[in-house]
C-alpha positions as CSV (number, residue, x, y, z in Angstrom):
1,X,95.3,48.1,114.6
2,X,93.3,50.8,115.6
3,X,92.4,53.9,113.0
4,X,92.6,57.6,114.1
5,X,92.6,61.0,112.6
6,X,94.2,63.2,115.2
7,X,94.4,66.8,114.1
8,X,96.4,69.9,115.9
9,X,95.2,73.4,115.6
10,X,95.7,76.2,117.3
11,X,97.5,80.1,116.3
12,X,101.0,80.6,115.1
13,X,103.5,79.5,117.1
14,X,101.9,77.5,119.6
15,X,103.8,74.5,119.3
16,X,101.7,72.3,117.3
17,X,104.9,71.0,115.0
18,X,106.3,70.4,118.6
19,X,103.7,68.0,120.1
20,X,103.1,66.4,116.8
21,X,106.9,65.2,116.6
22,X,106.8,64.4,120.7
23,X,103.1,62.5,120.0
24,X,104.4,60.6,116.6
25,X,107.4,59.3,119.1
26,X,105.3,58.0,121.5
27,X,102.9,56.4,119.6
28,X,105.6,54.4,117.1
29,X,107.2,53.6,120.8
30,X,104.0,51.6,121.2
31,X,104.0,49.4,118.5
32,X,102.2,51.8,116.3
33,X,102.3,52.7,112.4
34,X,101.9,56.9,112.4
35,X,101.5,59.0,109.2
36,X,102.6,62.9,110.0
37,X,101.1,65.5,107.8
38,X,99.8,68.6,106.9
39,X,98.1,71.4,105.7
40,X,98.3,73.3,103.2
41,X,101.1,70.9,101.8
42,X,100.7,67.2,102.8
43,X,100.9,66.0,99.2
44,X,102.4,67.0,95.8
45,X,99.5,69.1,94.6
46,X,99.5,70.4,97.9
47,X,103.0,71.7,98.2
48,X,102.5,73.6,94.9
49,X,99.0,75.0,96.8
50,X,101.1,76.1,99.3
51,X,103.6,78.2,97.9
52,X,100.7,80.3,96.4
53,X,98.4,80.5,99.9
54,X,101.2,81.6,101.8
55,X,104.0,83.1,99.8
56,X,102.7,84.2,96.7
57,X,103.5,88.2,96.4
58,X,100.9,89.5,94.3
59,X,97.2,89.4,95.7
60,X,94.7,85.9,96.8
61,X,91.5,87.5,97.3
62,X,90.0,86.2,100.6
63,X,87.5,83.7,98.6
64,X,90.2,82.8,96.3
65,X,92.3,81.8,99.1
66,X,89.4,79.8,101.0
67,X,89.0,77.8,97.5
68,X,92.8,77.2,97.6
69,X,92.7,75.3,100.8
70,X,90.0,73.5,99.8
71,X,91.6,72.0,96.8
72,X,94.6,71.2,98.8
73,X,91.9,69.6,101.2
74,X,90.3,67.3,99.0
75,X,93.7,66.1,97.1
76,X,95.1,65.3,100.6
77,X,91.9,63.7,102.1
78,X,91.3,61.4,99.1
79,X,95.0,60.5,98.6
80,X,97.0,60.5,101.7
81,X,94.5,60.6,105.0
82,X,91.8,58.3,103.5
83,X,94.2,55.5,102.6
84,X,96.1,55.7,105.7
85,X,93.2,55.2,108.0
86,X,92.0,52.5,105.7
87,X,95.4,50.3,106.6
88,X,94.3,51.4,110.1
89,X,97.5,53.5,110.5
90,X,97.1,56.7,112.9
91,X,97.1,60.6,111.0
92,X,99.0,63.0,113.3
93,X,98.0,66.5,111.0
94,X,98.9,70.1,111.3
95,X,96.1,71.6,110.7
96,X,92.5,70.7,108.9
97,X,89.4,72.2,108.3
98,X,88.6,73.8,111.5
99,X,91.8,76.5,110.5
100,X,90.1,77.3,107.7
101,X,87.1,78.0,109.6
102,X,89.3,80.3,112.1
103,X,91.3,81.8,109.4
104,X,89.1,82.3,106.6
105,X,85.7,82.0,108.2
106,X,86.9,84.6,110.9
107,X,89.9,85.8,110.2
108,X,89.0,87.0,106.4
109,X,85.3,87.3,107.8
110,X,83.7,85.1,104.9
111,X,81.6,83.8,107.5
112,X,82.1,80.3,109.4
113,X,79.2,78.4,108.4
114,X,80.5,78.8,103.9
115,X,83.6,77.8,104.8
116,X,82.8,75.0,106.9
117,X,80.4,73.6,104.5
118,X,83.0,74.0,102.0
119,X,85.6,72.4,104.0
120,X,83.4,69.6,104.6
121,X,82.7,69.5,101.1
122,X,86.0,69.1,100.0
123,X,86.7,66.4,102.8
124,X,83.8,64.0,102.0
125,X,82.3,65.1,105.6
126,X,85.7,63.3,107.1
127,X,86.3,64.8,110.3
128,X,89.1,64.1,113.2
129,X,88.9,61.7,115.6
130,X,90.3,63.9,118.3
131,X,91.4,68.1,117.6
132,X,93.8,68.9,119.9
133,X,93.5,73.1,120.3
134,X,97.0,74.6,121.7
135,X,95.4,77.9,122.8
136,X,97.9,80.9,123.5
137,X,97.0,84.8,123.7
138,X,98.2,86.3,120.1
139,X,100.4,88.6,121.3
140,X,102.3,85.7,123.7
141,X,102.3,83.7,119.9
142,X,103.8,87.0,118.2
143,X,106.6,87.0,120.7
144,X,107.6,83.7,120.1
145,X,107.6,84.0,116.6
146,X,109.9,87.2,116.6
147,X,111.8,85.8,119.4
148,X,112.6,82.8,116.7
149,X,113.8,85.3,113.9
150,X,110.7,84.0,111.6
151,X,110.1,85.5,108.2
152,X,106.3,85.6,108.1
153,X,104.2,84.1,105.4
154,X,101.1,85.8,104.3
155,X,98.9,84.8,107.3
156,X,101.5,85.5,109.5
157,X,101.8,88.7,109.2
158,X,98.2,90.3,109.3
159,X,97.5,92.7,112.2
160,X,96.8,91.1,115.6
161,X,93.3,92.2,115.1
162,X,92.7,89.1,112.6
163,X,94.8,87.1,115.0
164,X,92.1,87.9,117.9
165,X,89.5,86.5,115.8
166,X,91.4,83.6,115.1
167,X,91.6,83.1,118.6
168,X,88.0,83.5,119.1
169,X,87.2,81.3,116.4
170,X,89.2,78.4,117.5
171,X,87.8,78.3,121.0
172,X,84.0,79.0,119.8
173,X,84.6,75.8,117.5
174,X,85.7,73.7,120.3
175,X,83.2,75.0,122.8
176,X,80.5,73.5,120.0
177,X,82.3,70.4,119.5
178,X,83.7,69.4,123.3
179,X,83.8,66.1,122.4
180,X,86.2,66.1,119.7
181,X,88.0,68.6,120.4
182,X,91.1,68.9,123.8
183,X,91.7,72.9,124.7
184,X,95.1,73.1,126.3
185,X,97.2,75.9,127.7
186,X,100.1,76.7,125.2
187,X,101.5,78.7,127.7
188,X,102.3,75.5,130.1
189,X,105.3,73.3,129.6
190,X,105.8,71.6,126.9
191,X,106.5,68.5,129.2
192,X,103.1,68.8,130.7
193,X,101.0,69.3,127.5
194,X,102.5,66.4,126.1
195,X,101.3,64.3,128.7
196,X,97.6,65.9,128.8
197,X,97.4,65.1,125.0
198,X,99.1,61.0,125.4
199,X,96.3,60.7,128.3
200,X,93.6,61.6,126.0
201,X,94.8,59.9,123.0
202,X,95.5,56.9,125.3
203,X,91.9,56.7,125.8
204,X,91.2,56.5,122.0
205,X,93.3,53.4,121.7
C-alpha cells in the first residue's frame, strides 16, 4: 500500500469538491483505500470550529480566526490524517495549511511567514505529498458561485480585493514549492483537469 497526503487548494468555486469526488473514484477503482476530508471541519472538534470560522455573526478578529484554523489543524492532523497514512491509506483533503497562508497570511494581511509557521506548528511540520492548485481569476470564481445561488460564508463574501490576494498568494506559494505543488487551469474542462491531476498522482503510486 502506498501512503499519500494529497491536498486541493485553490479560490472559491474552483471545483476542488469536484476533482476530489472524480480523484477518490478513480483511485478506490484501483484497488485503493481513500480517506476524503477537510478543512475547517474533518473531525468533531473541527465541525464545531467551523461553524464559528465561517458562520459565526458577531466578529473573529483576523488573529483570532488564524488561531481557529490552527486548532482545527492540529485536532485533524493528530487524529484523522496521521492515522490514515499510518495504515498506508491515501488523504484526498480540501484544503490545508497553504489556505491559511493565502487567506490569512494574505488575505487578512497577518503576514505569510506567522501563519505558516503556525500552521506548521499546529501540523507537526506534516506537509502534502502533492497540492493540487485549481487556479481561476476571482471574478470568473464569483460568477460561478452566484450563478449557483450560494449563500456566502464569511470568507466568501469579502470584497474581490482580498480575493486577488488570495489569488496571488496561492500561486507565489506554488511557484516556491514546484515540486509539491500541480497549477492547473480551473477554467478548462473538468474532463481534462481530471486527467492532468490522475497523471500526476499516477506517478506518486
Amino acid at each position: 500500500m502506498t501512503a499519500l497526503f494529497i491536498t486541493l487548494e485553490g479560490g472559491d468555486g474552483s471545483g476542488k469538491s469536484t476533482q476530489a469526488a472524480l480523484l477518490t473514484e478513480w483511485l478506490e477503482q484501483g484497488g485503493h483505500t481513500v480517506v476524503r476530508s477537510r478543512e475547517p471541519g474533518g473531525t468533531d472538534v473541527g465541525v464545531e470550529i467551523r461553524q464559528i470560522v465561517l458562520h459565526h455573526r458577531g466578529e473573529v478578529s483576523p488573529r483570532a480566526e488564524a488561531l481557529l484554523y490552527a486548532a482545527d489543524r492540529a485536532q485533524h492532523v493528530a487524529t484523522k490524517i496521521r492515522p490514515a497514512l499510518a495504515r498506508g491509506e491515501i488523504v484526498i483533503q480540501d484544503r490545508y495549511l497553504d489556505s491559511s497562508v493565502a487567506y490569512q497570511g494574505a488575505g487578512r494581511v497577518l503576514g505569510a511567514a506567522e501563519v505558516r509557521a503556525l500552521s506548521l506548528w499546529a501540523a507537526e511540520d506534516l506537509l502534502p505529498d502533492l497540492t493540487i492548485l485549481l487556479d481561476l481569476d476571482e471574478t470568473v470564481a464569483r460568477g460561478r458561485l452566484d450563478a449557483d445561488n450560494k449563500v456566502f460564508d464569511r470568507l466568501e463574501a469579502e470584497k474581490g480585493e482580498f480575493h486577488a490576494r488570495v489569488r496571488a498568494a496561492f500561486l507565489a506559494l506554488a511557484a516556491d514549492e514546484p515540486g509539491r505543488f500541480l497549477v492547473l487551469d480551473a477554467g478548462a474542462s473538468v474532463g481534462s483537469i481530471a486527467e492532468s491531476i490522475r497523471a500526476r498522482v499516477a506517478s506518486l503510486l
